[in-house]
C-alpha positions, -999 to +999 in steps of 0.1 A: +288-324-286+261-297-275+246-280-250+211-286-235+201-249-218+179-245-183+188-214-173+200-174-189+206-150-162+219-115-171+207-097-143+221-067-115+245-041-121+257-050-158+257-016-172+257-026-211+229-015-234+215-034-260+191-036-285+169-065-279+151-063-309+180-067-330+192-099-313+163-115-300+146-132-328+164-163-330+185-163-301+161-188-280+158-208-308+167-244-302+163-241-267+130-258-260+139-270-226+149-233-212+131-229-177+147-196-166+154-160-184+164-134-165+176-098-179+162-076-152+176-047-137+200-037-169+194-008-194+178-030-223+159-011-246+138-017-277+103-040-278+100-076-270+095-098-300+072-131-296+095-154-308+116-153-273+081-169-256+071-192-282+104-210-289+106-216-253+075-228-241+091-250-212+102-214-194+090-212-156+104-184-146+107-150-172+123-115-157+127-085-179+118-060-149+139-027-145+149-021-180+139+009-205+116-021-229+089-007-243+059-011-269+038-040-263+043-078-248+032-105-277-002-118-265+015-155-272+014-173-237-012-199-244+013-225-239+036-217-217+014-241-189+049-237-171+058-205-167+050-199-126+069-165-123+067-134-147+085-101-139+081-069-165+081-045-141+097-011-146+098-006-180+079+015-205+054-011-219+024+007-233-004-020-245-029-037-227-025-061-206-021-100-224-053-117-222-033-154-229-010-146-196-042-161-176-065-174-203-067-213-195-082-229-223-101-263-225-076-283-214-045-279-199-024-292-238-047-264-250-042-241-222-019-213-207-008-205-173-022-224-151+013-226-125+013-189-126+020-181-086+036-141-096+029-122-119+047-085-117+038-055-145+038-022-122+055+008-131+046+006-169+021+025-187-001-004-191-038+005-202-076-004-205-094-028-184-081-061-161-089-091-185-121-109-181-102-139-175-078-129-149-073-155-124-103-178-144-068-202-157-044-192-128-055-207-097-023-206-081-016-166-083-002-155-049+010-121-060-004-096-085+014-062-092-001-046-113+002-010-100+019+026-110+001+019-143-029+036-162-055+007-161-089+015-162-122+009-156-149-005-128-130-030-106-148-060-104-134-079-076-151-110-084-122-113-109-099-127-081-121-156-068-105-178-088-073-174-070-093-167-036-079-198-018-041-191-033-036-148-034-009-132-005-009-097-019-026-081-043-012-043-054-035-024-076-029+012-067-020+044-087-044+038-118-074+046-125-101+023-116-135+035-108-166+017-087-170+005-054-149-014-035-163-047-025-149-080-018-167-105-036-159-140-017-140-154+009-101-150+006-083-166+034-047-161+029-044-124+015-020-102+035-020-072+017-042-053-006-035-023-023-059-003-043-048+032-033-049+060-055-078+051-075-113+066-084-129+043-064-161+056-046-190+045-019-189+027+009-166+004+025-187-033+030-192-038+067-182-075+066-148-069+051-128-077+078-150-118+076-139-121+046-100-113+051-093-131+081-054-133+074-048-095+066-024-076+076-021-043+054-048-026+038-046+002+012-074+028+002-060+063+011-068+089-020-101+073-030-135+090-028-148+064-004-177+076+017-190+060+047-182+053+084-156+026+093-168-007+092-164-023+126-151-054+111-124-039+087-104-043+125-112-079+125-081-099+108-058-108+143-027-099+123-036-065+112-007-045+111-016-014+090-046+006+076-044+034+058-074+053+045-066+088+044-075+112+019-111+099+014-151+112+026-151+088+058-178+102+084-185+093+118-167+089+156-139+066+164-151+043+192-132+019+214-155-013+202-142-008+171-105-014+180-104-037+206-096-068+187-066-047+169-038-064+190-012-061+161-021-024+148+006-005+142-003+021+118-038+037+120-041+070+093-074+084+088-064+119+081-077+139+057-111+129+059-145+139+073-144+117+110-157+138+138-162+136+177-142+132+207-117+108+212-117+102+244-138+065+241-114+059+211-080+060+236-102+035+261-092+007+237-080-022+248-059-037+222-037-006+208-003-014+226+018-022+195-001+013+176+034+031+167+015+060+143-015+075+146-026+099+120-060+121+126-049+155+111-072+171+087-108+159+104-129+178+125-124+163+161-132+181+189-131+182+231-095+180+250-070+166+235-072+129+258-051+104+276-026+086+250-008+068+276-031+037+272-009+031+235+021+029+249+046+025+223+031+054+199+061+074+179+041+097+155+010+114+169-004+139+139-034+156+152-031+194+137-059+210+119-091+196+140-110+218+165-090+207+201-096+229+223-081+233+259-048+224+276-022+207+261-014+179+290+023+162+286+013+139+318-012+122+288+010+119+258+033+085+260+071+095+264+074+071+235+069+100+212+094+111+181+071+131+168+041+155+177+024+174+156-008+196+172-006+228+149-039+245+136-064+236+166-074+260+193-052+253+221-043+277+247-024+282+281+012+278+283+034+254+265+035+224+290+074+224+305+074+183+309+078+182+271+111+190+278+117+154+291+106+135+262+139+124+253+130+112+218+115+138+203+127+144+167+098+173+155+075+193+175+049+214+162+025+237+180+016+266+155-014+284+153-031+274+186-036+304+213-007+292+237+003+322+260+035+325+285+071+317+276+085+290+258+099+267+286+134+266+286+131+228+296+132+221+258+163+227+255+169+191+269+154+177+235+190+165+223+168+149+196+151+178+184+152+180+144+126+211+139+105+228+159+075+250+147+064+269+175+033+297+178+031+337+170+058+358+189+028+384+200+012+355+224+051+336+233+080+354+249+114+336+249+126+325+281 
């Protein structure tokens, strides 16, 4: 008698350590019909050999992710047509990335991966460029994680047409690509794209949002784009997130630009060059699910204005601008956990009401020109985590 193997799993919270390279040679040998090997999340060290891919070509479904593996992955995937899920995440790989792991062929006997839906390698120290044939043989990629590595090079976004009709999220952030970011064709069921952390550069393509109807997350904060914000990044109906800070973005925020943003929830734009009032921004209609609002480290200017139009807003960050005037708790929402307003040039007394918002976790008001005594009314903040308040020379307590 004998036994005909589909499935290995050694997976979760088995604590042994082995050598892989020792054993691994010959120990798929024989089992040409294998469709799953999993060893992820163990403490396996030592370098893949080739042999475990090409004496299974029949595997659909390969996971070595959270190990200690290392060296490089065999470039030997030209056959393995069936192989729809790989995961080699969190290891210690150090090569480039296999050209055969989308690389087609002729024909699909001659081919590689053309079932490929997932394909996970972040958290290694993967190098050089994306393969020229990335998606070209894998028309059916939905998810590509490729980031915390140390690719290079100008991304060329073309490179994902050929899953345009197929990719749900796409995570390219924390390497080191360089160019500007573009998107290159129509891509109608990508939710999330991440290419944060990057060298990336220029400006941001005013028909973005046309081209990513289905979005819902968008990733570009620590870049060196330059531009104003493309009125059609706010487009997509499902858009839940953007986050852009830590770039050269100019311009005013204006209420035209987020009316259609029904689903927003997290808007950060700090730590950029955006300028202006925002008093048209708040006239919005559209920003009732917005929950954090990030605008610190810009240069806007005028009275802080009426929030109570955004109704369920938690975090309000709008330290280090050039606010002047009043600080008015009749037009924050009392939704707020946290409110940060440090480092503009605020002055009269420390509004009293604030002592009513209930949820209020942090409150900081530092280096404004607030005069008077710091109402005792916030005592009542039961929730109250921190507080930085202003210079005792202007504040008396009580």
């Amino acid at each position: 008698s004998f036994y005909v193997f589909y499935s290995i799993r050694i997976s979760k919270r088995m604590t042994f350590t082995m050598r892989i390279l020792k054993y691994q040679a010959n120990f798929t040998q024989g089992l040409t019909k294998l469709k799953v090997l999993t060893f992820g999340n163990n403490q396996l060290t030592g370098t893949i050999h080739k042999e475990i891919f090409t004496n299974s070509i029949s595997l659909e479904r390969v996971s070595f992710e959270s190990n200690m593996l290392s060296g490089s992955i065999p470039d030997v995937f030209q056959k393995m047509i069936q192989l729809r899920d790989i995961r080699l995440g969190q290891n210690k790989f150090i090569s480039t990335i296999p050209a055969s792991l989308f690389n087609s062929g002729k024909t699909r006997s001659e081919g590689a991966t053309r079932s490929l839906t997932k394909c996970d390698l972040h958290g290694n120290a993967f190098t050089g460029e994306l393969p020229g044939t990335l998606t070209k043989g894998v028309p059916f990629l939905k998810y590509l994680y490729l980031h915390d590595n140390r690719l290079t090079g100008n991304l060329d976004t073309e490179l994902f047409c050929g899953a345009a009709n197929s990719f749900i999220d796409i995570r390219l952030n924390n390497n080191s690509f360089t160019g500007n970011f573009k998107i290159q064709c129509l891509m109608e069921n990508l939710e999330l794209i991440s290419l944060a952390s990057n060298n990336l550069t220029g400006p941001l393509e005013d028909g973005i949002g046309h081209k990513l109807p289905r979005l819902r997350e968008i990733h570009l904060f620590d870049n060196k784009l330059s531009s104003t914000i493309p009125t059609t990044i706010f487009d997509p109906t499902n858009l839940t997130a953007i986050l852009m800070y830590n770039n050269q973005l100019t311009g005013s925020l204006t209420a035209n630009v987020f009316n259609g943003a029904s689903h927003l929830e997290h808007l950060y734009l700090n730590g950029n060059k955006l300028s202006g009032k925002l008093d048209d921004f708040v006239s919005a209609k559209g920003l009732e699910a917005l929950k954090k609002l990030r605008l610190e480290y810009n240069s806007f200017s005028g009275t802080i204005p009426d929030f109570t139009g955004m109704p369920s807003i938690e975090v309000l960050y709008l330290y280090n601008n050039s606010f002047t005037g009043s600080l008015n708790a009749d037009k924050l929402p009392p939704t707020l956990k946290k409110l940060k307003v440090s480092n503009n040039t605020l002055n009269n007394e420390i509004p009293s009401k604030l002592g009513e918002f209930e949820n209020l976790e942090a409150l900081s008001l530092n280096g404004n020109e607030f005069v008077g005594k710091i109402p005792s009314e916030l005592g009542n903040l039961n929730s109250l985590q921190y507080v930085i308040s202003v210079p005792a020379e202007r504040i008396t307590l009580l």
